[in-house]
C-alpha positions as CSV (number, residue, x, y, z in Angstrom):
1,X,7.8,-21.1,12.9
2,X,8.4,-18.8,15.8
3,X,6.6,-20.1,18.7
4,X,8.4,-19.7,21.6
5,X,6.8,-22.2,23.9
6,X,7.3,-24.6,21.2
7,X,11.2,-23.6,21.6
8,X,11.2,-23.8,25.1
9,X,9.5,-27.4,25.0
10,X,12.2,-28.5,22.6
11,X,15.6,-27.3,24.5
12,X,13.4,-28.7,27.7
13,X,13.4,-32.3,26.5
14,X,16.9,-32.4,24.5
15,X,18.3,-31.0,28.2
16,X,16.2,-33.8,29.6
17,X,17.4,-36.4,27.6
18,X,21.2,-35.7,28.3
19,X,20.5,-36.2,32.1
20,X,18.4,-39.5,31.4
21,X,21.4,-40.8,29.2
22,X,24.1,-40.6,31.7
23,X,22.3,-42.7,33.5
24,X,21.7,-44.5,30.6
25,X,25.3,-45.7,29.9
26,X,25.6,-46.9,34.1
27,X,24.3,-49.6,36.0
28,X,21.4,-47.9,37.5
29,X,19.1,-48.7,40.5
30,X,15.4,-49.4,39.5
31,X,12.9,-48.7,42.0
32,X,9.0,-49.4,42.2
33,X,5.8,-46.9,42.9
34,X,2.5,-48.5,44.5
35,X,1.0,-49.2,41.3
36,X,4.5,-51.3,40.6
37,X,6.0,-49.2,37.3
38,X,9.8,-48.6,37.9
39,X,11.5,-45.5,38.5
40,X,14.7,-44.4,38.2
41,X,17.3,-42.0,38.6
42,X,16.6,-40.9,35.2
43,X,13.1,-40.1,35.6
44,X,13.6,-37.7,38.7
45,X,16.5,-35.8,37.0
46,X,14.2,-35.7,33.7
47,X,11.8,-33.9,35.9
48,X,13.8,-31.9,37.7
49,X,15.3,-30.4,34.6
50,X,12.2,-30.0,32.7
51,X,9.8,-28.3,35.2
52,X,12.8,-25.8,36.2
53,X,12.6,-24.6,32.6
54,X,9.1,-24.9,31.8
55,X,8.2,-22.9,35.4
56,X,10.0,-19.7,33.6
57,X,6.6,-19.8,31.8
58,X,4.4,-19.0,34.6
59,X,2.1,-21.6,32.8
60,X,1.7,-24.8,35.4
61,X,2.5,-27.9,34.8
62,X,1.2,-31.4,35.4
63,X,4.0,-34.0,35.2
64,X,3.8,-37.7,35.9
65,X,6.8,-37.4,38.7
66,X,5.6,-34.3,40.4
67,X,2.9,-33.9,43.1
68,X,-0.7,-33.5,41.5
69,X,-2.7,-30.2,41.7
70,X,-6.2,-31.2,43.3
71,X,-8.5,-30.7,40.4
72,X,-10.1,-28.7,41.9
73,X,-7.8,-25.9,41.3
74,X,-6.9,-27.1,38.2
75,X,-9.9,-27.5,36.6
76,X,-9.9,-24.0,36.4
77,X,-6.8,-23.9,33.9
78,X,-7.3,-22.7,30.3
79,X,-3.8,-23.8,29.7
80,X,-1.1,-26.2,31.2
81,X,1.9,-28.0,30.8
82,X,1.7,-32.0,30.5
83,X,4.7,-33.8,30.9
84,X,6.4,-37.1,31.1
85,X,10.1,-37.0,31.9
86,X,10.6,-40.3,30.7
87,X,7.9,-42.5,28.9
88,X,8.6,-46.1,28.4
89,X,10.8,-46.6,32.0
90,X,10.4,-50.4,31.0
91,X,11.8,-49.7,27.8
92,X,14.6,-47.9,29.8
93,X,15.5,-50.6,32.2
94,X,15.5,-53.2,29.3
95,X,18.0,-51.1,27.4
96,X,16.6,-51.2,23.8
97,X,16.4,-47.6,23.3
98,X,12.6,-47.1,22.6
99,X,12.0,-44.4,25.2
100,X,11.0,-41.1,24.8
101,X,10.5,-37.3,26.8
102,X,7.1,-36.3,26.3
103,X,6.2,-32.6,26.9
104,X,2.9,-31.0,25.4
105,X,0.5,-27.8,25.8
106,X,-3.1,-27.8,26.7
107,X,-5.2,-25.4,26.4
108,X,-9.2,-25.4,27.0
109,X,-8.0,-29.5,27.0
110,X,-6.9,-29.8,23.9
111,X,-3.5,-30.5,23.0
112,X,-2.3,-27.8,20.9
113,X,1.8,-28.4,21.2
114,X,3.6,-31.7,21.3
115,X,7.5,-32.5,21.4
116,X,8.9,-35.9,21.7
117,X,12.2,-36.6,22.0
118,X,14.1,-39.9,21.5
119,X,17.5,-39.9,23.4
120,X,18.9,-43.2,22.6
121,X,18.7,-42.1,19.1
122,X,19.2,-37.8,19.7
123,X,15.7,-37.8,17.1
124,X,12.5,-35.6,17.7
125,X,9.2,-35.2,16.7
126,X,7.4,-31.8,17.4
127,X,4.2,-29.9,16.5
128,X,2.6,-26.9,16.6
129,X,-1.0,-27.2,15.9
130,X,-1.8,-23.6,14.6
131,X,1.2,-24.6,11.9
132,X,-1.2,-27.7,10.6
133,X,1.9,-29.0,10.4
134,X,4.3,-32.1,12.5
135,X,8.1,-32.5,12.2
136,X,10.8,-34.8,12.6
137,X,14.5,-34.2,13.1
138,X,17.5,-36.0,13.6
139,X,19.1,-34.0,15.6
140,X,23.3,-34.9,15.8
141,X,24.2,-33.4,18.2
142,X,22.1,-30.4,17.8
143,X,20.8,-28.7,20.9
144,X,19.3,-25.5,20.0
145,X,15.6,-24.8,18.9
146,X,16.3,-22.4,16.0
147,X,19.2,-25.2,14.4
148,X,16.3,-28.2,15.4
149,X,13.7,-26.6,13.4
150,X,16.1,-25.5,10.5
151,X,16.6,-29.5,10.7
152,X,13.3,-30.5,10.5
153,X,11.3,-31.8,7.8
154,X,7.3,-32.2,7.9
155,X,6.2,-35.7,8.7
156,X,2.0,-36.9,7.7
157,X,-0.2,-39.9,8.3
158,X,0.1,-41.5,5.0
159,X,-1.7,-44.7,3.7
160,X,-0.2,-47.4,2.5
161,X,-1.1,-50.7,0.2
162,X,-1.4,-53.0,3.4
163,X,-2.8,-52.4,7.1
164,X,-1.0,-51.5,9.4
165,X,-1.8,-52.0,13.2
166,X,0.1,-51.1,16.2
167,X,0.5,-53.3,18.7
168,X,2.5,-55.7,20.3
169,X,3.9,-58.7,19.0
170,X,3.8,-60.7,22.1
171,X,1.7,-59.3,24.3
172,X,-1.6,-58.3,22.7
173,X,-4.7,-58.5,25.0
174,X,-8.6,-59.8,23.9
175,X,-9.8,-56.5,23.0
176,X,-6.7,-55.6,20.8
177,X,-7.2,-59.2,19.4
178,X,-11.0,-58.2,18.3
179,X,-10.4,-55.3,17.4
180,X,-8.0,-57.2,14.4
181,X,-10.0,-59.5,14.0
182,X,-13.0,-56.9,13.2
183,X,-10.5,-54.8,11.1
184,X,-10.0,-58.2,8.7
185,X,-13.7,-58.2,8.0
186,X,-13.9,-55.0,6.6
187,X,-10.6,-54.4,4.5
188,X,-9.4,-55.7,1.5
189,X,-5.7,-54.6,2.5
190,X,-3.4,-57.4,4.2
191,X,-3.2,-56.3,7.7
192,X,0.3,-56.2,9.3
193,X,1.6,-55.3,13.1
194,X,4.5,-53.3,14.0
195,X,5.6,-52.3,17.1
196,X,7.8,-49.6,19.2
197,X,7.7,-48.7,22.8
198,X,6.8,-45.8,24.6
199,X,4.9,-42.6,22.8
200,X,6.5,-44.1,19.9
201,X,3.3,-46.1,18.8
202,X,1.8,-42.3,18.1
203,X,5.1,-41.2,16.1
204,X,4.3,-44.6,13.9
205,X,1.1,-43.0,12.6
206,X,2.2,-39.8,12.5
207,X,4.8,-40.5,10.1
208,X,3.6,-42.6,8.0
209,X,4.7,-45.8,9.2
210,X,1.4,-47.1,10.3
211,X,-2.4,-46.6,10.0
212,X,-4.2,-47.7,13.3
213,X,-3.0,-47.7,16.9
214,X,-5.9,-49.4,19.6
215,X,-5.2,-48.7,22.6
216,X,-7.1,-50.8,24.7
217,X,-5.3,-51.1,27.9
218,X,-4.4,-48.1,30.5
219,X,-2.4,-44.6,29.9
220,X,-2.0,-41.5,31.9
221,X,-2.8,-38.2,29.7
222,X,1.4,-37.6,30.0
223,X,1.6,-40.6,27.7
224,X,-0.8,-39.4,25.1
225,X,-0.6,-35.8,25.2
226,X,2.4,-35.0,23.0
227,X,1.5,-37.7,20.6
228,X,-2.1,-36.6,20.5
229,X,-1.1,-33.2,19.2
230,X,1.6,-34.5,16.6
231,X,-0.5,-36.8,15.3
232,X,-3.4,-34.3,14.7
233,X,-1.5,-31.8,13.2
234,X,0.2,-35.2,10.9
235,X,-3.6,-35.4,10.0
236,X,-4.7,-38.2,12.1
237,X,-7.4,-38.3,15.4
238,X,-6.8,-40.0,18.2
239,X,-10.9,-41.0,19.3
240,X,-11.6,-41.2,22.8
241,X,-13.4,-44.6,23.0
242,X,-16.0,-43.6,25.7
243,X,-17.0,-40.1,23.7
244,X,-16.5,-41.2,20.6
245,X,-14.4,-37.7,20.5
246,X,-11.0,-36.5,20.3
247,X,-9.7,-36.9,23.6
248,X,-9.3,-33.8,26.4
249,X,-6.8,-33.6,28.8
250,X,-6.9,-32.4,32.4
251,X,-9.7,-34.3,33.4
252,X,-10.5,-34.8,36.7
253,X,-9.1,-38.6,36.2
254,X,-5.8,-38.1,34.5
255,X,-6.2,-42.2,33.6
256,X,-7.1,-41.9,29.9
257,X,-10.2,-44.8,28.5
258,X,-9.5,-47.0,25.7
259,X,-8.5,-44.7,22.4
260,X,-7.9,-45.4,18.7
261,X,-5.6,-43.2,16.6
262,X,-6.1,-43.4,13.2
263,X,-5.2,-41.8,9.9
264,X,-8.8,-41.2,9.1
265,X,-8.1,-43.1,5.3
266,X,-7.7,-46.7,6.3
């Protein structure tokens, strides 16, 4: 594997995630944007950080804490950067690890490179789709993109004897509830629900760990875009609901509709 926008993207989120977990370890001040989701500190260095180095690529970059190209100038990209410093802010400010850096490559507006990196735990996922193939690493300590993919081990959608659904434990909306519901009537397999935060409900079927994530409730194409392409090159789809499609990125609306990622065998 010798992409070298797949190396940048990696180095790009480990650096990322060092800044995001010195503020990590401190009390930290959380503020709020109009639509109320918290920022903090962590986010804006995140950025900082990652569009510095991904701006050496004379490729541009959309990024959920920069300023948004007007579509349309953007519409006329073949090929862009999608980025979220920091996916899973909540997850941040509640301290329990599950959040993620989130940097992907579109081109025509299909995700064809994902990386997401988990600081709390110094873990990545990454993908190249003209590989056909998604990794995972734990990374201890390791910061360097030739010594993370020497790491590395491939990672697929695999079945398992039961289904299982992502979604949350606590909090799962009518739709999500239907959609379960629905899923019950046409299985034979018991049907389980596990749960992470962040663009760590895509790593779940990516790796194996689960079948089906619904995703009935709104996301921004940074959340997805990473995942999307991991997951696809694991062997799974993640459907636009609308389309009935895979999903495209830098649409005029960067709000993604409802989606379902599946493993295509459950």
């Amino acid at each position: 594997m010798n992409n070298s926008l797949l190396k940048i993207a990696i180095e790009s989120s480990i650096h990322a995630g060092k800044a995001i977990l010195e503020v990590y370890k401190k009390d930290f001040q959380v503020d709020y944007k109009e639509d109320d989701s918290p920022l903090t500190d962590a986010d804006r260095r995140a950025n900082s950080i990652i569009v510095e180095e991904l701006e050496k690529t004379d490729i541009p970059i959309i990024s959920e804490e920069s300023k948004q190209t007007d579509y349309s100038v953007r519409k006329n990209w073949t090929k862009c950067w999608m980025v979220d410093p920091l996916d899973g802010t909540k997850e941040f400010v509640k301290k329990n690890g599950e959040f993620t850096v989130n940097i992907a490559l579109i081109e025509n507006q299909k995700p064809v490179l994902g990386v997401i990196y988990v600081p709390a735990k110094d873990e990545i996922y990454f993908a190249d789709i003209n590989d056909q193939k998604a990794y995972f690493a734990e990374l201890k300590g390791c910061k360097e993109a030739d010594e993370v993919i020497e790491l590395a081990h491939a990672i697929s959608s695999d079945t398992a004897d039961e289904l299982r659904i992502v979604g949350s434990r606590s909090h799962m909306n009518d739709d999500t509830k239907a959609f379960i519901e629905e899923q019950k009537s046409i299985t034979d397999k018991p049907i389980s629900i596990v749960s992470r935060g962040s663009s760590l409900k895509l790593c779940l079927v990516a790796s194996g760990e689960a079948d089906l994530y619904p995703r009935f409730a709104p996301t921004m194409e940074w959340d997805t875009a990473a995942g999307h392409a991991i997951c696809n090159a694991a062997g799974a789809t993640l459907i636009d609901q609308e389309t009935q499609q895979e999903m495209l990125y830098n649409r005029e609306n960067l709000t993604n509709p409802y989606f379902l990622v599946s493993n295509q065998s459950s």
